[in-house]
C-alpha atoms as one frame of an Amber mdcrd trajectory, in Angstrom:
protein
   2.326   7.557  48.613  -1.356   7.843  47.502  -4.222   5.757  45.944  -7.132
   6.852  43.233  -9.597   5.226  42.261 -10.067   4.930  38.420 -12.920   4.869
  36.468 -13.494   1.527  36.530 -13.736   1.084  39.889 -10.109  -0.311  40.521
  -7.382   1.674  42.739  -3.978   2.955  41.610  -1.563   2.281  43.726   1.404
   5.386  43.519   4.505   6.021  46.000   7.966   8.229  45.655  11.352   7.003
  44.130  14.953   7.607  46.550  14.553  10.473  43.176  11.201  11.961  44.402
   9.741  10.650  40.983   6.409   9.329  41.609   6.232   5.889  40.169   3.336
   2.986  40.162   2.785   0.078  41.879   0.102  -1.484  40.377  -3.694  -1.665
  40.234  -5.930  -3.435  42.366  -9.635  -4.710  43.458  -9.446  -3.400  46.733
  -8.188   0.085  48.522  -6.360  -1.455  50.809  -4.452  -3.790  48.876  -3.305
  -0.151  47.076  -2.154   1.157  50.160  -0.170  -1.982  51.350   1.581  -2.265
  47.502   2.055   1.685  47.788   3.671   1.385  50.985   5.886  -1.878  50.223
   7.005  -0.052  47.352   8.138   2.759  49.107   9.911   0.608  51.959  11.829
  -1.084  49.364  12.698   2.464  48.190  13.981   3.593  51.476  11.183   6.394
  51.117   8.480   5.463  53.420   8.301   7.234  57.164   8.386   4.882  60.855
   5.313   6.640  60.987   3.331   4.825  57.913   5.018   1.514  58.705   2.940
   1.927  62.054  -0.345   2.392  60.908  -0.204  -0.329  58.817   0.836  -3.108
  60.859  -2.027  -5.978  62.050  -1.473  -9.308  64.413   0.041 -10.837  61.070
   3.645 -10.785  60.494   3.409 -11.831  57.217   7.404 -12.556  55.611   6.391
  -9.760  52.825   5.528  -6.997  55.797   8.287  -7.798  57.782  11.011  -8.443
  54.644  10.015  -4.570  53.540   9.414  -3.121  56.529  12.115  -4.225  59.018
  14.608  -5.864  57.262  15.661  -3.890  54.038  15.989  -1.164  55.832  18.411
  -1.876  58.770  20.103  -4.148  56.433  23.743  -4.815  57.310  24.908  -5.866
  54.052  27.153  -4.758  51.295  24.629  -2.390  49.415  25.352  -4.793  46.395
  24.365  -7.797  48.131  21.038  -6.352  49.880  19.764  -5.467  45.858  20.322
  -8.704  45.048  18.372 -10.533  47.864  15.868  -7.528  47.009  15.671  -9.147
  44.002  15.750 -12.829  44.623  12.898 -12.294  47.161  10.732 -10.131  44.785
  10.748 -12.127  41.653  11.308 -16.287  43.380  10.622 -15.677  46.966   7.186
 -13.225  47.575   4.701 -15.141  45.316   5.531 -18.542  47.551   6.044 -17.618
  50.957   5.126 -13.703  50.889   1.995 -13.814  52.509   2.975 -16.978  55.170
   3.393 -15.467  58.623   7.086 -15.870  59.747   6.023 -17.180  63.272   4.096
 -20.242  61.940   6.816 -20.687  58.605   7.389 -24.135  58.605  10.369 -26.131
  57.431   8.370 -28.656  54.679   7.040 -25.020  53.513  10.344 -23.828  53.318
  11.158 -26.951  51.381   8.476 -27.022  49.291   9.458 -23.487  47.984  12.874
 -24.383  47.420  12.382 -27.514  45.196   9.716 -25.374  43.646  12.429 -22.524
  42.457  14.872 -25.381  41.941  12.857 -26.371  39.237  12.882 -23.812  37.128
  15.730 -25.259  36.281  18.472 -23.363  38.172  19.693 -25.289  41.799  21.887
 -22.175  41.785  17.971 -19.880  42.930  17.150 -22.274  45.167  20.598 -22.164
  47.134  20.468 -17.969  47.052  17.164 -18.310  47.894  17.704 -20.119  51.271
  20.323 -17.648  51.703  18.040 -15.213  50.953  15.256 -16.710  54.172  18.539
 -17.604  56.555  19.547 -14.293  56.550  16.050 -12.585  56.980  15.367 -15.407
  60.354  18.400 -14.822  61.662  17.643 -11.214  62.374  13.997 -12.118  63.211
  16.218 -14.892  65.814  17.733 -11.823  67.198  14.758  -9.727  67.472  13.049
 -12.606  69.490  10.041 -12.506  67.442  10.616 -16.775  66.232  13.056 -18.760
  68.144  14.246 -21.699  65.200  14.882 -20.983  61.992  13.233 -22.921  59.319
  15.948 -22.779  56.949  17.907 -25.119  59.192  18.002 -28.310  58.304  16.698
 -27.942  54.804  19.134 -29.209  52.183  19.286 -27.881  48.391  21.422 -29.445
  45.785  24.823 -27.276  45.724  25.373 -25.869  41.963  28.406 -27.411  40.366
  31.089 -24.625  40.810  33.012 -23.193  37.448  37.063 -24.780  37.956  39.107
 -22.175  37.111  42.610 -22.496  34.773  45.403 -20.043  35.064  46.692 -18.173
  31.632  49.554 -19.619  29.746  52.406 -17.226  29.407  51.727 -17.631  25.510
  47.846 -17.190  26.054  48.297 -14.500  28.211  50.556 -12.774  25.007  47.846
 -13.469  22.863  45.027 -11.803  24.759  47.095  -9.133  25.064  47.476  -8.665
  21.028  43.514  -8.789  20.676  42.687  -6.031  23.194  41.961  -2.737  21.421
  43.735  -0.063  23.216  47.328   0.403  24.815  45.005   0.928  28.304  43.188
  -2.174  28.084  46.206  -4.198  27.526  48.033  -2.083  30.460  44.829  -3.014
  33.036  44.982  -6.833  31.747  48.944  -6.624  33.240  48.374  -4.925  36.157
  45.282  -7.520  37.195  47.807 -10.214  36.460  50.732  -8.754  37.915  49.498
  -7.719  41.333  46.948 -10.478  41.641  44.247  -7.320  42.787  39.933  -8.240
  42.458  38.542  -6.162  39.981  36.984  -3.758  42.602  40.050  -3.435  44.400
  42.234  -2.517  41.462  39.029   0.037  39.891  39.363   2.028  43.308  43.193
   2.162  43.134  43.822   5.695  43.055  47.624   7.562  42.529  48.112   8.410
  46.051  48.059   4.690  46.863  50.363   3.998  44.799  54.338   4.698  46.731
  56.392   4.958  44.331  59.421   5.194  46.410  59.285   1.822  47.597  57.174
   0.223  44.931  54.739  -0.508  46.702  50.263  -0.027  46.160  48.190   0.043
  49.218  44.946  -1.165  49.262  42.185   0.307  51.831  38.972   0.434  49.444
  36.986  -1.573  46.901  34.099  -0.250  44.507  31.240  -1.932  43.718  29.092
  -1.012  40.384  25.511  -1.450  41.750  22.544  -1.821  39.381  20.836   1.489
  39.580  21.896   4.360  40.989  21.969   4.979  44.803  20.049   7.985  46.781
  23.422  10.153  46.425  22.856   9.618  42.479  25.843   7.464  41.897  26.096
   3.709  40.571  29.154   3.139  42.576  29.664   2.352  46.199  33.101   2.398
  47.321  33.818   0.157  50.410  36.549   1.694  53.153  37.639  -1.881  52.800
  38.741  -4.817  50.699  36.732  -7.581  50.754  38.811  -9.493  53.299  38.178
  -6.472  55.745  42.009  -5.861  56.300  44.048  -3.291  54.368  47.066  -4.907
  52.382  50.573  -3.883  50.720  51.218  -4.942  46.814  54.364  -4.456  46.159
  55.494  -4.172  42.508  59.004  -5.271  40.885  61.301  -2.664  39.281  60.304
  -2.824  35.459  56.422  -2.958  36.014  56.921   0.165  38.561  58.571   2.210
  35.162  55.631   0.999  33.089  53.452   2.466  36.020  55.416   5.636  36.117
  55.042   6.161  32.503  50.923   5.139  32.287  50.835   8.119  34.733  52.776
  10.588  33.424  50.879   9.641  29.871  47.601  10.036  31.362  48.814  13.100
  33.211  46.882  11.601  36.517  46.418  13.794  39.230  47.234  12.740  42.826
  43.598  12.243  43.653  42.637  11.102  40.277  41.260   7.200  39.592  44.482
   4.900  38.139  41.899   3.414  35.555  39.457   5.782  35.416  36.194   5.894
  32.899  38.143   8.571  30.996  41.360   6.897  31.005  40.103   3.396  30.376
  37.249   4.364  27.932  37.364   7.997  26.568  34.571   9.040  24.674  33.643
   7.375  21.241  33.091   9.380  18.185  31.576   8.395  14.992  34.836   8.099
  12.595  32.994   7.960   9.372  30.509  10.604   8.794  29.911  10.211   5.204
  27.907   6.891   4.288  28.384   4.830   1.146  25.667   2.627  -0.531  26.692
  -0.633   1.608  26.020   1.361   4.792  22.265   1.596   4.364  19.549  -1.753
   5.028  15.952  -2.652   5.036  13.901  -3.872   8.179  10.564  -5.079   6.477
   9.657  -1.784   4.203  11.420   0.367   6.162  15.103   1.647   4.925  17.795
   2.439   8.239  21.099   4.099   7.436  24.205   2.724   9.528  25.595   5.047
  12.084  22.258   6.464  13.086  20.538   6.575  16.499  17.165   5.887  14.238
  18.731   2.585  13.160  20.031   2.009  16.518  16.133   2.597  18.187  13.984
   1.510  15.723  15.909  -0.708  13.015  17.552  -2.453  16.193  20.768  -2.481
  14.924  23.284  -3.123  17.054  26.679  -2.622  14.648  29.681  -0.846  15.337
  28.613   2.507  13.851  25.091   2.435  15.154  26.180   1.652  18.773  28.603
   4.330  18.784  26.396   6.625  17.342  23.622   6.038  19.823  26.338   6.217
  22.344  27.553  10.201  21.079  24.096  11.059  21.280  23.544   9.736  25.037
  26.968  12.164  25.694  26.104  14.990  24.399  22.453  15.523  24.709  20.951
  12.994  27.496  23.795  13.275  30.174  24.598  16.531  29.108  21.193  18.279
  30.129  21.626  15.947  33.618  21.133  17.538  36.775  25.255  16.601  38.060
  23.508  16.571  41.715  21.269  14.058  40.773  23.337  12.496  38.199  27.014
  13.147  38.910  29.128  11.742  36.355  30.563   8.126  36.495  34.106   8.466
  37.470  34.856   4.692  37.850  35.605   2.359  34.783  32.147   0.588  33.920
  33.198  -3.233  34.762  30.433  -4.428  31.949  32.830  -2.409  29.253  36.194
  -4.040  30.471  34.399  -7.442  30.530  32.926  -6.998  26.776  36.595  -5.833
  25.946  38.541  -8.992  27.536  35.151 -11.426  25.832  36.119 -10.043  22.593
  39.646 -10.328  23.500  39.247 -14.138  24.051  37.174 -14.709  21.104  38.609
 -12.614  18.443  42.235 -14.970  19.681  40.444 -18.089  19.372  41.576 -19.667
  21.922  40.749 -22.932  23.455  38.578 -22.330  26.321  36.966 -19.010  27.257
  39.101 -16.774  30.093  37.451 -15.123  32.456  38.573 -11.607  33.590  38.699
 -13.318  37.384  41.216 -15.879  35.886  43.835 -13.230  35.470  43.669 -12.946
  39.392  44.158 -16.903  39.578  46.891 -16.978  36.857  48.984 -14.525  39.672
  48.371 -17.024  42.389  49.407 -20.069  40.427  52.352 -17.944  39.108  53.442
 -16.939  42.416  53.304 -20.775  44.360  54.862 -22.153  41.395  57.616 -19.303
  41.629  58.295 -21.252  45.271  56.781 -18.290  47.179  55.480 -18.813  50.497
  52.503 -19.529  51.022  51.684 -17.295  53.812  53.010 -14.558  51.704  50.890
 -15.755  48.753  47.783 -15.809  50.782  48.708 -11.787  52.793  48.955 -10.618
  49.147  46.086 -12.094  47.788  43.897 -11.131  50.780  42.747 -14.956  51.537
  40.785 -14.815  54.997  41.876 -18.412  55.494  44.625 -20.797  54.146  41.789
 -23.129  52.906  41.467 -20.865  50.185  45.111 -20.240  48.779  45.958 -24.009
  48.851  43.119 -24.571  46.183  45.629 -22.709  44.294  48.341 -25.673  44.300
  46.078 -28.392  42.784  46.664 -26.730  39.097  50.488 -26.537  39.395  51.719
 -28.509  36.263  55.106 -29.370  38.298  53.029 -30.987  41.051  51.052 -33.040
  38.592  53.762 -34.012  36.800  56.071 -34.485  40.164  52.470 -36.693  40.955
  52.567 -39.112  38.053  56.213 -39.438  38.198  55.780 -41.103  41.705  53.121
 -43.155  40.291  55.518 -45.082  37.513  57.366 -46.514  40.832  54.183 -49.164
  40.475  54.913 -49.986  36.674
């Protein structure tokens, strides 16, 4: 990191990316407010030395100090989860209780925060927020620098959580005609078939997959993280599900000759990704390179012709042809001339692209309600209970930590509800 001093008098404030890009953060009044932005910056870029964290420290613990200096870094979090709290503190949390000194935090401060985020309008903040400030105490707990938490004991209004509904059998057919490509529709069965998390069934790769007893084991999950990690990649693959225990789907006899057969399409390696960004979205080419008079529009006095990265940047056009034009050109020149050690290639399937696939899915059948892509996982657990499977075995193949969870599952059987209000005519 390093300051300068412009010519007005004010300091630029400049530190190192996890890329070794030098990057700013900010310009202040004072030198040493510089060097403390500089070196925050860095900490929350896992770039700064023990050394400068040192040097800087006074008889103030304030939250930001210790939230940048200590606790990002030795962070025992999912990598996906420690972004987000990044996040959370940086744009709700820092301009409230940042410069507060987490030995004197007191609850009614705490509070006063909360209700403040709250009413922005989302409860939702205000309850990852105080996740957000448990967490952080509970290390500084630990560390026996405070001894109560001031999060405890502070209530926040719960968001109202999103009820899920399991796919028809005819839904479920007619999401299936509005997906695009044989692949998508394949990836919509498997989700539904084996009941797998999106992360879990992205990291499935063919050696997990036995096909002498029909059976996939699970061991690992991926996570797509917002920007790209130190190593260069946007994906960080977990040596675990997110239950923590490895688990055996088994598969029945015509979906493991479907599975055969994607493979042997695909020609799929025995290391290579079951849905991988290749398999599940190959590259995009512009099919029509000759334009007629339709194809071209006005944006003010300017004139943009469809199927042009010029329309795409500047007309902001968003269209078919102009997004797949824009996204040739990203292929073959931007990642092209990539450094692969900085930038190695995305091997998993981009969750966004499968989630814009199953939207458009939903909306071009016109159903209903909307389906989420998470509801295809439900629709297997409400198939299975009201199949009379156990519910042990319903919860093993799920990966439930607790039987709480599966037995959620049993309050949208239809044959219980109506089995319900049958008993209830006994009154009539």
């Amino acid at each position: 990191m390093y300051v300068e001093q412009k010519p007005n008098g004010r300091w630029m404030a400049r530190y190192r990316d996890e890329h070794g890009k030098w990057r700013s953060a900010g310009v202040f009044d004072a030198k040493k407010e510089a060097e403390e932005a500089a070196l925050y910056a860095e900490l929350g870029a896992g770039t700064a030395s023990p050394g400068q964290v040192a040097s800087t420290s006074s008889g103030v613990l304030t939250l930001r100090k210790y939230f940048y200096s200590t606790w990002i870094p030795n962070a025992t979090q999912h990598p996906r989860t420690v972004v987000g709290y990044e996040t959370l503190y940086r744009v709700h949390i820092d301009s409230l209780l940042g410069a507060k000194d987490v030995r004197h935090l007191t609850q009614s401060e705490v509070r006063r925060a909360l209700r403040s985020i709250a009413g922005t309008g989302s409860p939702h903040l205000a309850s990852r927020s105080k996740a957000v400030l448990g967490a952080v105490y509970r290390t500084l707990i630990e560390e026996d620098i405070v001894e109560e938490n001031p999060t405890r004991g502070v209530t926040v209004k719960s968001p109202d959580s999103k009820p899920f509904r399991p796919l028809e059998k005819e839904e479920f057919a007619l999401m299936l005609e509005h997906l695009k490509t044989d692949e998508l529709r394949f990836f919509a069965k498997f989700l539904i078939t084996t009941g797998m998390r999106y992360g879990e069934a992205s990291e499935v790769r063919v050696y997990d997959y036995n096909d002498a007893r029909r059976e996939i084991l699970l061991t690992r999950s991926a996570t797509l993280m917002p920007k790209r990690q130190a190593n260069g990649s946007r994906v960080v693959v977990k040596k675990a599900t997110k239950s923590g225990f490895n688990r055996v789907i088994p598969v029945s006899k015509a979906f493991d000759e479907a599975l055969r057969n994607f493979i042997e399409q695909h020609q799929l390696g025995y290391e290579n990704l079951l849905f991988g960004r290749e398999t599940m979205f190959p590259e995009i080419r512009v099919v029509r390179e000759k334009t007629s008079p339709g194809d071209v529009f006005k944006d003010g006095n300017r004139t943009y012709r469809h199927g042009t990265t010029y329309a795409y940047n500047e007309g902001k056009c968003r269209c078919e042809l102009c997004t797949e034009a824009r996204m040739v050109y990203k292929r073959r020149y931007t990642y092209a001339n990539r450094d692969p050690k900085k930038f190695p290639p995305m091997e998993h399937m981009d969750y966004h692209s499968w989630k814009k696939a199953w939207n458009d899915a939903a909306r071009d059948a016109g159903l209903s309600w909307m389906p989420r892509t998470h509801d295809l996982r439900h629709s297997n657990a409400t198939a299975l209970l009201s199949g009379k499977v156990d519910i042990f075995e319903v919860m093993q193949r799920l990966g439930h930590r607790n039987l709480t969870t599966t037995q959620k599952y049993l309050h949208r059987l239809r044959e219980s509800q109506e089995r319900a209000a049958e008993i209830g005519d006994q009154f009539l």
